[in-house]
C-alpha positions in Angstrom: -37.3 126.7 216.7 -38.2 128.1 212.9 -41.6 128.5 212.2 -43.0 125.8 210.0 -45.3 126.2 206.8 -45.7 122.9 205.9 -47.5 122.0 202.5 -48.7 118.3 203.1 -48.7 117.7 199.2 -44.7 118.0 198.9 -44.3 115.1 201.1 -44.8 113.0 198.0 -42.2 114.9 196.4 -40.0 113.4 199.1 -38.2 109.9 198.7 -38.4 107.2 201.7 -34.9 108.0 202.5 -35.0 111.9 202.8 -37.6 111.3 204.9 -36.0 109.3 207.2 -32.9 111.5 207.4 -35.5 114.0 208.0 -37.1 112.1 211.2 -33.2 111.6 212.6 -32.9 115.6 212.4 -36.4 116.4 214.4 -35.6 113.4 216.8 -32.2 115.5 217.4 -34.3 118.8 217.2 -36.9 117.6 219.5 -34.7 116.1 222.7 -32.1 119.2 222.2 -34.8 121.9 222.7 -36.1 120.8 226.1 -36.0 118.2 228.2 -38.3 115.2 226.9 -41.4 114.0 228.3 -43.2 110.5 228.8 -44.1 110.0 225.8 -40.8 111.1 223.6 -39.2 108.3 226.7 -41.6 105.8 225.7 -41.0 106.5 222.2 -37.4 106.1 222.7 -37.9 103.5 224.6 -39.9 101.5 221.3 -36.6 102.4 219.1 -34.7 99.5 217.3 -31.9 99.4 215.6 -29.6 96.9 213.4 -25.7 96.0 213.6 -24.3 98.9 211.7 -22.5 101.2 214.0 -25.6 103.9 213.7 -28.0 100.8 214.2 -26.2 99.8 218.3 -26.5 103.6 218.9 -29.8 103.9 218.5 -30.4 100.2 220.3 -28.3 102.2 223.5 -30.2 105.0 223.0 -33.6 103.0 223.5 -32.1 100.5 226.5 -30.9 103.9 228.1 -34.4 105.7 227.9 -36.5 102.4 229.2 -34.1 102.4 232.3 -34.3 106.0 233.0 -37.0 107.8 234.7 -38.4 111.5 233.1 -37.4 113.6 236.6 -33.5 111.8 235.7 -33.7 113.4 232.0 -35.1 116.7 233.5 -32.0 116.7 235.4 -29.7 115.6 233.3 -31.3 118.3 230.5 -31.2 121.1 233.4 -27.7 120.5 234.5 -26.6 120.4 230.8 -28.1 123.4 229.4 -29.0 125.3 231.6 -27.7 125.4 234.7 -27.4 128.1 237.5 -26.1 131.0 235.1 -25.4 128.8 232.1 -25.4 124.6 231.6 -22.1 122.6 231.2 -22.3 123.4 227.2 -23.7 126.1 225.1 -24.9 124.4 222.1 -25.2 127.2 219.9 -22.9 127.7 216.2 -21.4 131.2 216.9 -20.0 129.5 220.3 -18.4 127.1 218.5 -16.8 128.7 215.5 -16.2 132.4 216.8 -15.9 131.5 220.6 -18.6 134.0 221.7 -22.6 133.9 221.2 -24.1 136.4 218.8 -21.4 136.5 216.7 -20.5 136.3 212.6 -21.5 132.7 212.7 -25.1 133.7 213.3 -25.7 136.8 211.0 -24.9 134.7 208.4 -27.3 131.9 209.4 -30.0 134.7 209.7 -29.2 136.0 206.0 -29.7 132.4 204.8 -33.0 132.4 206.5 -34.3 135.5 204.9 -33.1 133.7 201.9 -34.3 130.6 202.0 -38.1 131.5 203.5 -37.7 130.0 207.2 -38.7 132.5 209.8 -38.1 132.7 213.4 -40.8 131.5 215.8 -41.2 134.7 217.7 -42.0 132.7 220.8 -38.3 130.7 221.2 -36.1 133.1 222.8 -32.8 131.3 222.2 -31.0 132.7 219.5 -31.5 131.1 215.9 -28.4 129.2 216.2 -29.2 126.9 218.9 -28.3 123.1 218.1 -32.4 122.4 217.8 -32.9 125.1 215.4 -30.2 124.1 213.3 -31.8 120.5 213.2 -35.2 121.4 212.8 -34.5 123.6 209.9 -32.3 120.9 207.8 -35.2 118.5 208.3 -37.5 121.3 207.2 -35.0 122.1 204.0 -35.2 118.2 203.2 -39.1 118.0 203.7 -39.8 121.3 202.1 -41.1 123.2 205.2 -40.7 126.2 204.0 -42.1 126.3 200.4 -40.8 123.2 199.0 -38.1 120.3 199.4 -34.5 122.1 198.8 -32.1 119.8 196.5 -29.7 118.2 197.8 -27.2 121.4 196.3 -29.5 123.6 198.7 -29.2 121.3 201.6 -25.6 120.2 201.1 -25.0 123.9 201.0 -26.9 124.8 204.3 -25.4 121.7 206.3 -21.4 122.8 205.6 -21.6 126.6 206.6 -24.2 125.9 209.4 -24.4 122.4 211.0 -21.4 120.1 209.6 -19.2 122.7 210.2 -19.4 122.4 214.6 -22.0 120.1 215.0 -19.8 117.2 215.1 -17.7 118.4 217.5 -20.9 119.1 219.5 -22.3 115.8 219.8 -18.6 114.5 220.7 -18.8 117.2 223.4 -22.1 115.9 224.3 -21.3 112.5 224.7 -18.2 112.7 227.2 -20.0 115.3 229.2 -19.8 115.0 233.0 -23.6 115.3 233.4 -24.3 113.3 230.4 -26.4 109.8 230.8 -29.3 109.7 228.4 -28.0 112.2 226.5 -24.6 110.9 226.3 -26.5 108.0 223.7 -28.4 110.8 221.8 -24.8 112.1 221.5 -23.4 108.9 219.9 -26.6 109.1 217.4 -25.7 112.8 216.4 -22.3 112.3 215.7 -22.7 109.0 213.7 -25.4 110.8 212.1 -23.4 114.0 210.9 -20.4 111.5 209.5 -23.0 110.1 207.4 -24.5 113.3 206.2 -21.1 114.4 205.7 -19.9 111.4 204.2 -23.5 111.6 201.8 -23.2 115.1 200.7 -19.4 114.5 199.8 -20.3 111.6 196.9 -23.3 113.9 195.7 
């Protein structure tokens, strides 16, 4: 995950609905980078949503986590993302779009860091790339993490080349994977969610 340099005087800077793109980004960020605990189930679990088609995901994703118990999601995470060698999906960008880790897609993800002021956290040993970075840092570029908010040319900018352009496909991989329960409804929110940032960005 980037390191974060938060300035808690920019959050006013920040409307009410950039911040709650923001919150769907770090609730991606935060149940893609490990498995979750208690209290990210019982959060889930306290979730509502309304009858748009975003609003039943997240009401699955909250009737999912109340039935499931945290050694399930540990699991389900394990088998996943890890695995014995490597987990059912390797959710990282230069996967996706070059077929191979450590490629193009992520030099140029670490020369838009350098750019844009978001440094690695030296204790994350997953490449920058990774599905939870990526979230994370378009949260951080909408709450102005890393010096202040980025407009919306900044962050429309960062989401093509980096998330919008696999992260889609992702999620859809996500959600019809063999080991996939929990996380199969977190898929369904990622998805919806990128169509809509995508959708967003192309009306700006």
């Amino acid at each position: 995950m980037p390191v974060v340099t938060r300035d808690a005087t920019l959050e006013s800077l920040v409307s009410p609905e950039d911040e709650l793109r923001a919150n769907v980004y770090r609730l991606l960020a935060r149940w893609l980078v490990a498995a979750p605990s208690q209290s990210d189930l019982a959060a889930a679990k306290a979730m509502s949503g309304d009858e748009t088609d975003f609003g039943k995901a997240v009401q699955t994703f909250s009737h999912v986590s109340a039935r499931i118990e945290p050694k399930e999601v540990q699991q389900e995470y394990q088998d996943l993302f890890i695995g014995v060698g490597r987990g059912e999906l390797l959710p990282y960008a230069s996967y996706y779009l070059a077929g191979f880790l450590n490629e193009k897609p992520l030099a140029k993800l670490r020369n838009d860091m350098a750019r844009l002021g978001i440094e690695r956290d030296p204790k994350t040993k997953d490449p920058e790339d990774h599905i939870a970075a990526l979230m994370e840092m378009q949260a951080g570029l909408i709450m102005g993490d890393y010096g202040k908010p980025a407009s919306l040319t900044e962050q429309k900018q960062f989401f093509e080349i980096h998330v919008g352009s696999w992260a889609k496909l992702f999620f859809a991989d996500l959600e019809g994977a063999k080991q996939s329960v929990l996380y199969a409804s977190l898929a369904t929110i990622g998805r919806l969610f990128m169509e809509i940032e995508e959708t967003a960005f192309l009306m700006s």
